[in-house]
N, C-alpha and C positions, 0 to 999 in steps of 0.2 A: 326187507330191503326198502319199500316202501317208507316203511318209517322213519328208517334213517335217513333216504331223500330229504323227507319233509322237513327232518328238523335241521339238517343241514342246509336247506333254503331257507328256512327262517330264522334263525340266532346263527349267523356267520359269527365268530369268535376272532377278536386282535388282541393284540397285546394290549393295546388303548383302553381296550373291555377289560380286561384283568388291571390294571392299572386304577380303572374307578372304580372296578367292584372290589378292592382293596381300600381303596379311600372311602365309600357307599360301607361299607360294614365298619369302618371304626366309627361314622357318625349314626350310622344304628347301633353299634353297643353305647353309645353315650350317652341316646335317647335310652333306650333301657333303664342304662343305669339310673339316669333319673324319673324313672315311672315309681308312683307308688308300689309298694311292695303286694298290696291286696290286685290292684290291676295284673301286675305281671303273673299272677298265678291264676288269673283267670283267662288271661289272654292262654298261656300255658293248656288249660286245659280246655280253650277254645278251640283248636287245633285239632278236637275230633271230630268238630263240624268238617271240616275241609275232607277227611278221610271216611265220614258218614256220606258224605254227596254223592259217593260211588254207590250207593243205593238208588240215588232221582235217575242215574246213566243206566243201570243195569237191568230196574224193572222193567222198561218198555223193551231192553233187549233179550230181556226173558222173554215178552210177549212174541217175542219175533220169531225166537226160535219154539217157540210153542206153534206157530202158524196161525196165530191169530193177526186177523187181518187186521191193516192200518185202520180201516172204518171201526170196526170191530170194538178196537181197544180205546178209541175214542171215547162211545158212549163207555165203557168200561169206568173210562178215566173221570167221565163228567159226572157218573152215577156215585164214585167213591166222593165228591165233591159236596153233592146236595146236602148232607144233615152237617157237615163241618161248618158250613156258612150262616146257619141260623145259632150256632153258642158260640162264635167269636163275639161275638158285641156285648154278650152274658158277663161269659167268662172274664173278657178286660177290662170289664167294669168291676166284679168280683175282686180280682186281684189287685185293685187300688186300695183295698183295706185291709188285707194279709198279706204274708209275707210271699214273694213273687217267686223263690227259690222253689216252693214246693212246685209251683205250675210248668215252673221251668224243666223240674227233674220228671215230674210226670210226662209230658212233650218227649222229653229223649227215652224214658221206658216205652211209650209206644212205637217209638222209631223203632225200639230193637226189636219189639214184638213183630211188629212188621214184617224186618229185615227174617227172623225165624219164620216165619209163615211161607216167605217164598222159596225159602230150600223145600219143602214140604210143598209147593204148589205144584201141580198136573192136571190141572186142569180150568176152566176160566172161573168160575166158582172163589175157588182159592185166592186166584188172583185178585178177583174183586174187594176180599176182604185183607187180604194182605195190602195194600195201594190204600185201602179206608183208614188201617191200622196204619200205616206211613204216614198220611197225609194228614192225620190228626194233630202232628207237630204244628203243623200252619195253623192250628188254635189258637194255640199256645203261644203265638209268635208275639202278642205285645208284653207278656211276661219279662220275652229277653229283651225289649227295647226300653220298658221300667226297672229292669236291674241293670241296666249301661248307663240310664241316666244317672242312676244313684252311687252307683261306683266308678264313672270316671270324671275328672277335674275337667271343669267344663273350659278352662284354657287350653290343656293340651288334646282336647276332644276332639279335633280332626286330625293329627299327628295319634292319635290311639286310634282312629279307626283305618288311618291308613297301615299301621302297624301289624293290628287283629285280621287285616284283609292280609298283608304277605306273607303271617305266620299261617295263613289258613292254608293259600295257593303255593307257597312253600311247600309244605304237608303233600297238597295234592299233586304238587310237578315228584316228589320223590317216590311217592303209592302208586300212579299211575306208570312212572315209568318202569318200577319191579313191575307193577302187573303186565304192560305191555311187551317189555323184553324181556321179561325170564320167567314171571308166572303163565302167559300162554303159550310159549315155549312147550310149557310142562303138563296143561292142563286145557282142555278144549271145553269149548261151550257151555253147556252145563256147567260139569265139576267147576270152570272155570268161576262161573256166577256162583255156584253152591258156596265154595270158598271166601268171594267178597262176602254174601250175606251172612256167615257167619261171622266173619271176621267183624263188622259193624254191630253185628247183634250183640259180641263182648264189651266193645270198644263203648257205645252206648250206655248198657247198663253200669259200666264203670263212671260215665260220664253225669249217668241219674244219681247215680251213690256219692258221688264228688258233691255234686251242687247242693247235698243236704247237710252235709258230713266235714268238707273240707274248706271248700271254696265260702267266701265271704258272706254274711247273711244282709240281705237288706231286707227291710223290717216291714214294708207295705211299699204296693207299686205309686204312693202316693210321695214317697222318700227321695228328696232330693241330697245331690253333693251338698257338704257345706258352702264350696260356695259360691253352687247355680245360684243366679236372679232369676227370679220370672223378666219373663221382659215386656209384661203388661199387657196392654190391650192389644194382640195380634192374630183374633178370629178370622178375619177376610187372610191375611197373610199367610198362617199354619195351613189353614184349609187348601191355601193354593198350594203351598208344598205337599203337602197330603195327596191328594187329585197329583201331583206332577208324579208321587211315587208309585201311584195305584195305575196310572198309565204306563209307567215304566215297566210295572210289573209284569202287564198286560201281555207290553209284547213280547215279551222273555217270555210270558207260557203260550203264546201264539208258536212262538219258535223255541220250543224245548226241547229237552232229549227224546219224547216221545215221537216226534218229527225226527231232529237230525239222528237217533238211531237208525230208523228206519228206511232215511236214505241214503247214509250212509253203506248199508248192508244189501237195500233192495235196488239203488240207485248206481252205484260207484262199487257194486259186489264185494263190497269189505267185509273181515271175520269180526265175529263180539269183540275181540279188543279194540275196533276202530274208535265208538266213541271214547272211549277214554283215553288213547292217544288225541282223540280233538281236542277233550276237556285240558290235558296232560299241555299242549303250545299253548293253550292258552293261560294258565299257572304259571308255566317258566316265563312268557311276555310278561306277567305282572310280576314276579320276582324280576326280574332286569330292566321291568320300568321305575322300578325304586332307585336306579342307580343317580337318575337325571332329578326325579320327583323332588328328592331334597333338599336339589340344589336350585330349583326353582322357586322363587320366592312368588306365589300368584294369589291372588285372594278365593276365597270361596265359592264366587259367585262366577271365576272366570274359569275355574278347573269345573263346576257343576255345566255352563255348557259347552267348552270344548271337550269332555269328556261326552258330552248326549251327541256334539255334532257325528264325535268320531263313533262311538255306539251305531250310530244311526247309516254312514257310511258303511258301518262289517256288514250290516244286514241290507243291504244295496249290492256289494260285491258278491254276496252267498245267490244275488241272482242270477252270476255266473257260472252258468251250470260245468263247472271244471273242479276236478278235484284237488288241483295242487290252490288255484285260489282259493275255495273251500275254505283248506286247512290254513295257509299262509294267513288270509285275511284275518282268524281267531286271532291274531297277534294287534292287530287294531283293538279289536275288540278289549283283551286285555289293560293297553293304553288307557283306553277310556273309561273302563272303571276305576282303574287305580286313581284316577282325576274325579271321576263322577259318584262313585259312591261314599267316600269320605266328605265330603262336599254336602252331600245332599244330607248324608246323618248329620252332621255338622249345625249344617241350617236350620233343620226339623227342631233339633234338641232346643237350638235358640230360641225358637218361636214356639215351643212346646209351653198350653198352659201345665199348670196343676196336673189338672184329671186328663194325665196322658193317654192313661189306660182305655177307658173308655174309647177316645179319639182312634186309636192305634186298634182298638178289637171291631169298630164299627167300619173303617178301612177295609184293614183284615178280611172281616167278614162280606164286606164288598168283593174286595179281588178275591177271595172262594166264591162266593157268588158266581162273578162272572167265568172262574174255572168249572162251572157246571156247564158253561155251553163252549169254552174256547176250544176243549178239546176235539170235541164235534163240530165243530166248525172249521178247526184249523184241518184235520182228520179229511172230513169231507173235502176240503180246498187240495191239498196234498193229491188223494186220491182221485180228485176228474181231472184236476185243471194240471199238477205237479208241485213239489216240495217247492219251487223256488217263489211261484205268488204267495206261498206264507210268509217268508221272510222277506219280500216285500210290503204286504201287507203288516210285519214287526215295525219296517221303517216308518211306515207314517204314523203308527200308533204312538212310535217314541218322539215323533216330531209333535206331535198335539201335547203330548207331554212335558219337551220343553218350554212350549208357547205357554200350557198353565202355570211354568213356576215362574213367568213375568212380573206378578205382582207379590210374589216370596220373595224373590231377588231382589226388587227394589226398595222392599221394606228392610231386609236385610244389610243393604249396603251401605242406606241413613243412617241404620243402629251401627254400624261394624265404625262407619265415620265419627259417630257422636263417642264409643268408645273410648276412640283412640284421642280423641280432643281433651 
């Protein structure tokens, strides 16, 4: 009953709604239709990212129900963190002279080995290495951002990432709502989790077998579109977009699922399926923000910060300790990615030299870095003071994070001018 509240205060449905999301889909089959034919089958089997996420919600609610404390799973979480952050900067430099497919499909084998490990955990032991074998994908993350450069057309390259973003939250508003109302229905706790992590653990290795087997090859992470430009001397510039993302990141793992699980369930006494009824409002907010998105004609620079202002606002409102705001509020949140993160790939890619790799593994290996103490920090904050100075604490992170993409954005919006001239 809860849940249906929720989602009935949030996507009130009119006729007007059905009316554009009937006009909103014939200009999404359009766009489709004109994507290359190699993009749509990767966007295609991108879409097990969005159904793999339910592993990042479910681990820390295994911990929960294992009765490991919030302090507990912190150090847990920062300890599986430490050796990942010393071979990102290796590895994405590696990968700018072979082909990126294989690092990519390695990354999703150990997600599923992961995802196996924690059906089999009882104990914190397990956990730890199951969370290490999860968390190893974050390696491996500039792999997929050197095969996006190389496979998508750097014109339609914000219209493809806002695309790959609502086939993903698509995926995830219709998984999470079978799991919410009719898999926990039928299955508690455990069994409950037992079932996602297997489920990801197939879905996965289907996914590592795809990327060597099916999906498109790009030949080193060095490989551009044919027809990216570099866009020349823009170190001060990338850098700033760089730092803008590594701050973003931040305060996303400030305020994670490892936090809102467990105050969800310890805070507002919700069952294991709460967070993913969170994650679940805010997938359908970003599918029904595509109805308007299309039709707003905005540039780059102006969807990257109304999207951070509005980001920055959910995690302001989550400092009202009320559950129906809570939940309600993820639907901001939603807004503002579907504006802020197409935007901000968008930008990076522009000002992306060459040796992406490298730039993207030395990041990378930054934000693990700082995932070695967030969770212990965020953990400890949570448990003296309460969950809601974290998500305070998310907001100013992401506001220092706008402040750095100040001088991305305006190198940005000279080039996007002299383009169009």
């Amino acid at each position: 009953m809860f849940s249906l509240i929720i989602l009935s205060k949030a996507h009130p449905i009119s006729s007007v709604d059905l009316f554009t999301l009937e006009l909103t889909m014939k200009r999404v089959r359009l766009m489709w239709k004109n994507l290359p034919k190699q993009v749509k089958r990767y966007l295609l089997f991108y879409s097990l990212s969005g159904f793999s996420f339910s592993a990042i919600i479910a681990a820390p609610t295994l911990g929960r129900l294992l009765n490991i404390s919030i302090e507990d799973i912190g150090w847990l979480f920062s300890a599986a963190y430490v050796f990942q952050a010393i071979l990102t900067y290796f590895l994405g430099k590696k990968f700018e002279t072979i082909s990126v497919n294989y690092g990519y499909a390695i990354a999703r084998t150990f997600f599923a080995m992961g995802s196996l490990l924690f059906i089999l955990t009882k104990n914190v032991y397990t956990f730890v290495v199951a969370q290490l074998l999860l968390g190893v994908t974050d390696v491996f993350y500039p792999c997929q951002v050197m095969y996006e450069r190389a496979l998508f057309p750097p014109k339609q390259r914000e219209e493809i990432y806002s695309m790959q973003f609502l086939i993903t939250e698509f995926t995830k508003a219709v998984v999470y709502f079978l799991l919410v109302f009719v898999l926990a229905r039928q299955m508690k706790d455990l069994r409950f989790l037992t079932f996602i992590f297997g489920s990801i653990f197939v879905a996965n290795l289907f996914y590592a077998f795809s990327l060597v087997k099916v999906l498109p090859r790009v030949e080193t992470g060095s490989s551009l579109h044919e027809s990216h430009v570099l866009a020349g001397n823009t170190n001060g510039a990338f850098i700033s977009m760089m730092l803008h993302q590594y701050l973003a990141y931040m305060s996303f793992s400030f305020s994670s699922f490892l936090i809102i699980s467990y105050y969800l369930m310890d805070h507002f006494k919700l069952d294991s399926s709460s967070p993913f009824l969170f994650e679940m409002i805010f997938s359908i907010s970003v599918v029904v923000s595509y109805l308007w998105k299309r039709r707003v004609n905005s540039s780059s620079v102006r969807n990257l910060i109304i999207g951070s202002v509005l980001i920055i606002l959910t995690f302001v409102a989550w400092f009202v300790p009320n559950v129906y705001v809570f939940f309600i509020s993820h639907t901001v949140m939603g807004l503002g990615f579907i504006l802020w993160f197409p935007a901000k790939e968008h930008i990076k890619m522009s000002l992306s030299p060459r040796e992406l790799g490298r730039w993207e593994g030395f990041f990378q290996g930054l934000n693990i870095l700082s995932r070695t103490f967030v969770p212990v920090v965020s953990t400890q904050i949570a448990g003296k003071l309460g969950h809601r100075w974290v998500f305070l604490t998310s907001s100013l992170i992401f506001t220092a994070s706008l402040i750095s993409a100040i001088p991305a954005m305006r190198w940005y919006r000279r080039y996007a001018e002299r383009v169009k001239a």
